[in-house]
C-alpha positions in Angstrom: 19.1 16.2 1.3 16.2 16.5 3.1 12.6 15.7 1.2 8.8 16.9 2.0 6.8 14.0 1.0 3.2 14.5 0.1 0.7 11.5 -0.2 -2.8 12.9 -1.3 -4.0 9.8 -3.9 -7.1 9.0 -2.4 -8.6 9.2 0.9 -5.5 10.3 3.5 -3.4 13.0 3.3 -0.1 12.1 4.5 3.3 14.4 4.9 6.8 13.2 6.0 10.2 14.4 6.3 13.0 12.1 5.2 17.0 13.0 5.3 19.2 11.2 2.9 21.3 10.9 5.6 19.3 10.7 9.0 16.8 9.0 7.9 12.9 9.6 8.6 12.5 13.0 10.9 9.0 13.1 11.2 5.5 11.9 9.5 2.1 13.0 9.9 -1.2 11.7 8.4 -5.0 12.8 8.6 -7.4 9.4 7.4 -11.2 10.8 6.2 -12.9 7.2 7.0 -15.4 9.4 9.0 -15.6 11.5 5.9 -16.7 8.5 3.7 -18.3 6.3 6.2 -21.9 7.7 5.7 -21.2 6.7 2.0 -19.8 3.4 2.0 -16.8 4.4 0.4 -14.9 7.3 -1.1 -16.6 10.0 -2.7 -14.1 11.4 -4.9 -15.0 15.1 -4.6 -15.2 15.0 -1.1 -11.5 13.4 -0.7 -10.3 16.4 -2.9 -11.8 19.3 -0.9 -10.7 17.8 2.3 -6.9 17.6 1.1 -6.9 20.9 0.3 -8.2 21.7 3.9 -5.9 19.8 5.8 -2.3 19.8 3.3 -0.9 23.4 4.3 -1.7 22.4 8.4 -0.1 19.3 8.0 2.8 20.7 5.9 3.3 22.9 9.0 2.6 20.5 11.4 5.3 17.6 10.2 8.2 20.5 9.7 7.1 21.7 13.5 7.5 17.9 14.8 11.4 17.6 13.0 12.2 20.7 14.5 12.8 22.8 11.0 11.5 25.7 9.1 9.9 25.4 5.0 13.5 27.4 4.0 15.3 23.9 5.4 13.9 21.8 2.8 16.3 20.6 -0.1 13.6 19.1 -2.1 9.5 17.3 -2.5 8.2 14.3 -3.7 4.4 14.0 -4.3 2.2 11.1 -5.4 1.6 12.2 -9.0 -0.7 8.8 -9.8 -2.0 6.1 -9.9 -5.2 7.1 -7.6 -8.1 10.0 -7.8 -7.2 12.4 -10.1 -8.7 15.5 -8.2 -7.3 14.6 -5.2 -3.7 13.7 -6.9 -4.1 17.4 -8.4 -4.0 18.8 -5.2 -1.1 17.4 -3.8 0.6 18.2 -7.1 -0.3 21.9 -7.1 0.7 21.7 -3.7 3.9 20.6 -4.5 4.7 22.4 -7.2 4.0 25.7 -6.0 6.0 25.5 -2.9 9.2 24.0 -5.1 8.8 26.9 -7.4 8.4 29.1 -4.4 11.8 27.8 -2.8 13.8 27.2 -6.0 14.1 23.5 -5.1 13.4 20.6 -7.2 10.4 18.2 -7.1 9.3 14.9 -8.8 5.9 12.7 -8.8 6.4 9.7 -7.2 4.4 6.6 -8.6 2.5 5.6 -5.5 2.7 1.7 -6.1 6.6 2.6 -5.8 5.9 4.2 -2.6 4.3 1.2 -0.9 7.0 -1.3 -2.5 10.2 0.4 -1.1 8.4 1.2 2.0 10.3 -1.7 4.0 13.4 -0.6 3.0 12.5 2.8 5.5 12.8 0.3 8.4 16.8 -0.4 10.2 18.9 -3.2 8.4 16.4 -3.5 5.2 17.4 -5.3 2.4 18.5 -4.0 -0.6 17.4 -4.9 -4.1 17.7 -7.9 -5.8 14.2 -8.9 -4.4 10.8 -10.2 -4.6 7.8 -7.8 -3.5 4.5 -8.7 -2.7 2.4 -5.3 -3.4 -1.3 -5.8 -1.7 -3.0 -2.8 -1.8 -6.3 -1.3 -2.7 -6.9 -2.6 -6.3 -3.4 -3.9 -6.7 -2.4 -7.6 -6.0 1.3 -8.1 -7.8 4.3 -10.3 -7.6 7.2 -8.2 -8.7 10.7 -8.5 -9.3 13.0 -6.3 -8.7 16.8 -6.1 -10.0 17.0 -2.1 -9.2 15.3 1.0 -7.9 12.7 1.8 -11.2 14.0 -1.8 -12.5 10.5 -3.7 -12.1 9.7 -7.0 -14.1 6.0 -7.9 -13.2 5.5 -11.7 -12.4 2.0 -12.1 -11.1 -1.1 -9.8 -10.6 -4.8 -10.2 -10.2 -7.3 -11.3 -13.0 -10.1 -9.7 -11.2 -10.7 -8.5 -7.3 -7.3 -7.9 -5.7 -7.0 -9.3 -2.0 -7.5 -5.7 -0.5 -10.8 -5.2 -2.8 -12.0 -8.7 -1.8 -11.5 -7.7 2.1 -14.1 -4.8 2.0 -16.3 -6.5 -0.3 -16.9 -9.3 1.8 -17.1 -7.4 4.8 -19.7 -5.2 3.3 -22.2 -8.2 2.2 -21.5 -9.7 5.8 -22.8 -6.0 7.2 -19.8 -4.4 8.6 -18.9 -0.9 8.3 -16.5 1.0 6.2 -13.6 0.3 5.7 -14.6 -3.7 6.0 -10.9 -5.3 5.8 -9.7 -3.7 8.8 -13.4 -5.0 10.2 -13.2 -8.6 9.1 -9.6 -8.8 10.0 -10.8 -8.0 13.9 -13.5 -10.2 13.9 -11.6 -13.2 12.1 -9.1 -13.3 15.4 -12.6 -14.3 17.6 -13.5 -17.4 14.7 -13.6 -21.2 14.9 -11.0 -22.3 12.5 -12.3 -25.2 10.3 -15.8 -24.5 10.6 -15.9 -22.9 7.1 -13.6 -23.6 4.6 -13.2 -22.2 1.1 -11.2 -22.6 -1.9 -7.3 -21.1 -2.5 -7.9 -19.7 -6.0 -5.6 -20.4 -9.2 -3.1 -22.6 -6.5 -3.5 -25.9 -8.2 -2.4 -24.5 -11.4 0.8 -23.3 -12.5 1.6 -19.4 -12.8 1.8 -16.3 -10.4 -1.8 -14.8 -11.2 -4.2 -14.4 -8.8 -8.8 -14.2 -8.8 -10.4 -13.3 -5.5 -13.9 -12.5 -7.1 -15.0 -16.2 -6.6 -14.3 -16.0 -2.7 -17.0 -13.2 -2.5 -19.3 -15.8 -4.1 -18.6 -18.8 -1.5 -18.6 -16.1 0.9 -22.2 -14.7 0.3 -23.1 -18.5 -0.1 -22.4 -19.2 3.2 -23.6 -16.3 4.7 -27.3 -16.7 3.4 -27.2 -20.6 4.6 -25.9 -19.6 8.2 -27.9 -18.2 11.1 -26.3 -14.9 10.5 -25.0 -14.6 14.0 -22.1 -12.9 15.6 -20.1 -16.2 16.1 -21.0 -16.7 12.4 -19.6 -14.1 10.6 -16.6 -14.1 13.0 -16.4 -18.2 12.0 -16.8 -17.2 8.4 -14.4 -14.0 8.7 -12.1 -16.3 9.2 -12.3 -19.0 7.2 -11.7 -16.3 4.2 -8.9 -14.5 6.0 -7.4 -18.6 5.9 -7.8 -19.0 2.0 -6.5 -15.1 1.2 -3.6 -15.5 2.6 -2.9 -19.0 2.5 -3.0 -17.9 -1.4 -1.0 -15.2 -0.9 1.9 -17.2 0.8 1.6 -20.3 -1.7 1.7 -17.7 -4.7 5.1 -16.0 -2.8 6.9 -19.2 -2.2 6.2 -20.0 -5.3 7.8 -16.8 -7.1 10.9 -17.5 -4.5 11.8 -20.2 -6.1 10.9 -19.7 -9.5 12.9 -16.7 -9.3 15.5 -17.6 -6.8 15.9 -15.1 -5.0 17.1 -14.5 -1.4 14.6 -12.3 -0.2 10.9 -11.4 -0.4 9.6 -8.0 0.8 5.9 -7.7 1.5 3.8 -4.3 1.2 0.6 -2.4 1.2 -2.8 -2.3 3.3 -3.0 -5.9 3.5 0.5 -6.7 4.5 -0.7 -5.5 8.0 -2.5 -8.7 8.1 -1.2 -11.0 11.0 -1.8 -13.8 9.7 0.0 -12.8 6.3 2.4 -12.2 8.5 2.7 -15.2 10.6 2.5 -17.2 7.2 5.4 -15.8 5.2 7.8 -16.0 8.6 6.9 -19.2 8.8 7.7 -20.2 4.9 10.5 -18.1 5.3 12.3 -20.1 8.4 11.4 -23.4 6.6 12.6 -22.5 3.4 15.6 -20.2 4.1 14.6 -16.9 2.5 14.3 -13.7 4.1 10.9 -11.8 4.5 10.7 -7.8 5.3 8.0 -5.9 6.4 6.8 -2.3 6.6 5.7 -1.4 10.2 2.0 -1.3 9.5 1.6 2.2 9.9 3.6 2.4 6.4 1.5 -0.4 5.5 -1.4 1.9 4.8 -0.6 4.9 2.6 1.7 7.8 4.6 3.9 10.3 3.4 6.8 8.6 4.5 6.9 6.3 1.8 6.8 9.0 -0.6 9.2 11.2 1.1 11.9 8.1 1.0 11.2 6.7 -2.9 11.1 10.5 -4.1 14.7 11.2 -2.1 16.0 8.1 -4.2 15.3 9.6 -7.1 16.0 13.4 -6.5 19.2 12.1 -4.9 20.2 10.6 -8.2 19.4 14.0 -10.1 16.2 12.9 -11.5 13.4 15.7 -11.0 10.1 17.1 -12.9 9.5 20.1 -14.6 7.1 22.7 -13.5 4.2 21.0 -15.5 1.2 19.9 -12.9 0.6 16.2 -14.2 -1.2 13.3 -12.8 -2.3 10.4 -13.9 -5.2 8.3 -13.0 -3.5 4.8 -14.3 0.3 4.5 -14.6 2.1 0.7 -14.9 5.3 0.3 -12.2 7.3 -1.0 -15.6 7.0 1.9 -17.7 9.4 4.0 -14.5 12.8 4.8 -14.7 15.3 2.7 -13.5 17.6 4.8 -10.3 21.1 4.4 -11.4 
């Protein structure tokens, strides 16, 4: 079966090609960050209008690249929520239209789902029974998972996720939109130990996680420095250290609360390096295994979406021709793939 996937929740508008049997033909992806940049973040309406600009060129643009025509399709997945609900509504309509149009069938992919099986698109994944780390945008969760659509929710964030926290603290240091991405950079040219700030909720028992107070220490130490370059790179990193020193003490933690084998890590921050340097090195000393997204899938794509909505269409699940979206959607109320 081969699946259209189209990610339109916020402020990219990815498209991928996946075959249940050959795997991920092709993926193409348009980011607006110039779009928003002027603004400081995303402006809602804008992100809409711009979808609906670049969708149809994409659409033709990722079936060009895997060599086959709109007729060859067998079926499309589209982020129906959570995220904007103007620009989910395009992607839907989209969607829709063009499944009604080829008499195939089509189903709304939860895009939390999309980032949390995106490792398993990568040769020799694991399969499910696994911990997943989901970091990304407002979402910071520790979830296990017995099946495909079979989610039991162990940890999440109290306040700021880790991604939020990124681009707020970039933004009172003075770097430009998006600030993670920003901070990250800067945090590889920083004097570890200079700084040092507190791993949240880690000396207490439990999975949850609060990344508001960092912002606070953060500006703290801003205003008392001389605000230079080396400054903010030294402080940069001293943050980057307590995020994902938390991250990886909160993972270990679920590893062997849970015990499970393997922990799969996903979303925008998952990218991170030094995340990723962490957990490989918990990993080799405590004998679990730890999978990774490239971090092009890291970020939202249509590949994801492509691959989680094949899983399901493959097992006969599929919408009807209703356009519906929704803004806020928890990962435990989806169906289980059997």
């Amino acid at each position: 079966m081969r699946v259209l996937g189209i990610e339109s929740s916020c402020d990219e508008t990815g498209l991928a090609l996946y075959d249940t049997h050959a795997g991920l033909l092709a993926h193409t992806l348009f980011t607006q960050i110039d779009l928003h940049q002027a603004y400081g973040g995303v402006v809602p309406e804008l992100a809409s209008r711009d979808h609906v600009q670049r969708l149809l060129p994409l659409i033709r643009a990722t079936l060009g690249a895997a060599g086959l025509k709109i007729r060859d399709i067998d079926g499309i997945a589209y982020t129906s929520g959570p995220g904007l609900v103007g620009a989910l509504l395009v992607g839907a309509a989209t969607a829709r239209a063009l499944a009604w149009s080829l008499d195939v069938p089509a189903i709304g992919v939860h895009h939390m789902e999309g980032h949390l099986l995106a490792p398993l698109l990568e040769p020799g994944a694991p399969e499910p029974p696994f911990v997943a780390l989901l970091v990304s945008g407002g979402h910071t969760q520790l979830i296990e998972v017995s099946a495909i659509g079979r989610y039991r929710l162990l940890g999440d964030t109290l306040d700021d996720a880790a991604g939020e926290a990124f681009d707020k603290t970039a933004k009172l240091m003075g770097l430009p939109y998006p600030g993670g991405p920003h901070l990250a950079r800067i945090a590889e040219t920083g004097v570890s130990g200079r700084f040092r700030f507190a791993r949240p909720m880690c000396t207490r028992p439990g999975l949850d996680f609060s990344f508001s107070g960092l912002k606070t220490q953060v500006l703290l130490a801003w205003r008392e420095s001389d605000q230079s370059e080396q400054a903010r790179a030294d402080i940069a990193s001293a943050f980057e250290e307590a995020v994902t020193e938390t991250l990886a003490i909160k993972c270990l933690r679920a590893m062997k609360e849970t015990g499970m084998g393997t922990l799969i890590v996903a979303g925008g921050v998952g990218a991170n390096r030094r995340l990723r340097a962490l957990l490989a090195e918990s990993a080799a000393r405590e004998g679990f295994r730890v999978a990774f997204p490239r971090p092009e899938f890291c970020t939202d794509n249509g590949a994801m979406i492509a691959f989680a909505g094949a899983k399901r269409l493959e097992a006969g699940l599929h919408d009807d021709s209703a356009i519906e979206v929704r803004a806020r959607w928890p990962l435990e109320e989806l169906t289980a793939v059997v």
